[in-house]
N, C-alpha and C positions, 0 to 999 in steps of 0.2 A: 721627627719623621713625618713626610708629610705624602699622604694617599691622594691618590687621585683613583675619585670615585667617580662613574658616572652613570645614571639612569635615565631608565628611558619611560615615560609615561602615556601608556595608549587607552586610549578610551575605546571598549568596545560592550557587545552584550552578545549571548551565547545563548541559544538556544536549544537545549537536547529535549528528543521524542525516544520514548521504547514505545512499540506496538507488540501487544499480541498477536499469535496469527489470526485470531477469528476479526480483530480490528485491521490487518493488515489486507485482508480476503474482502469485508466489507469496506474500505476506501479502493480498492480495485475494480472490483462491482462496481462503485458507485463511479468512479471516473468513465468507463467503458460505457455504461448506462446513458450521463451526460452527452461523452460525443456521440453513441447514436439517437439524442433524443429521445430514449425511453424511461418513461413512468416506472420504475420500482416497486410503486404500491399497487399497482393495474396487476388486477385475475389474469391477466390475458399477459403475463412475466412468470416468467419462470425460471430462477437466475438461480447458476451453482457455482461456487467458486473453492476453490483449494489448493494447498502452498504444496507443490511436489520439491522431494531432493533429485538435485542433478550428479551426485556423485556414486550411484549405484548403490547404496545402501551401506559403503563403504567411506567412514569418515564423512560424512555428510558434511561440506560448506559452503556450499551453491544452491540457492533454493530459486524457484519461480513461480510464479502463480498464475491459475488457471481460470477462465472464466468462459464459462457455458452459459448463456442467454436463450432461451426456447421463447420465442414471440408469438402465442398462439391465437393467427390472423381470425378464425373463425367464434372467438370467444366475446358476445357479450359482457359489458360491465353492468 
């Protein structure tokens, strides 16, 4: 009896991330920060971030994140 076998050989490489939210909250921050040019570590920031559900509290599967920057012009470093 004779098979006919055939395969297929792919070369590839995989990379998976899980994030917590406090890690997901702080690279969001930090992306938002970059495009507007702001210092992170500057007294004169004031950055809040947080992952809300969009599905009313009902079966929660939709999340997004939120990000408040308070830039406060009159503060000394």
């Amino acid at each position: 009896m004779k098979m006919n076998i055939s395969s297929k050989e792919t070369h590839q490489r995989v990379h998976f991330y899980r994030f917590s939210q406090k890690e997901l909250e702080r690279l969001a921050l930090e992306r938002i920060a970059i495009e507007l040019g702001l210092d992170l570590e500057s007294k004169a920031i004031q950055p809040e971030a947080r992952v809300l559900s969009q599905s009313n509290g009902i079966n929660p599967t939709t999340y997004e994140c939120e990000i408040r920057i308070v830039e406060v012009l009159d503060c000394k470093e």
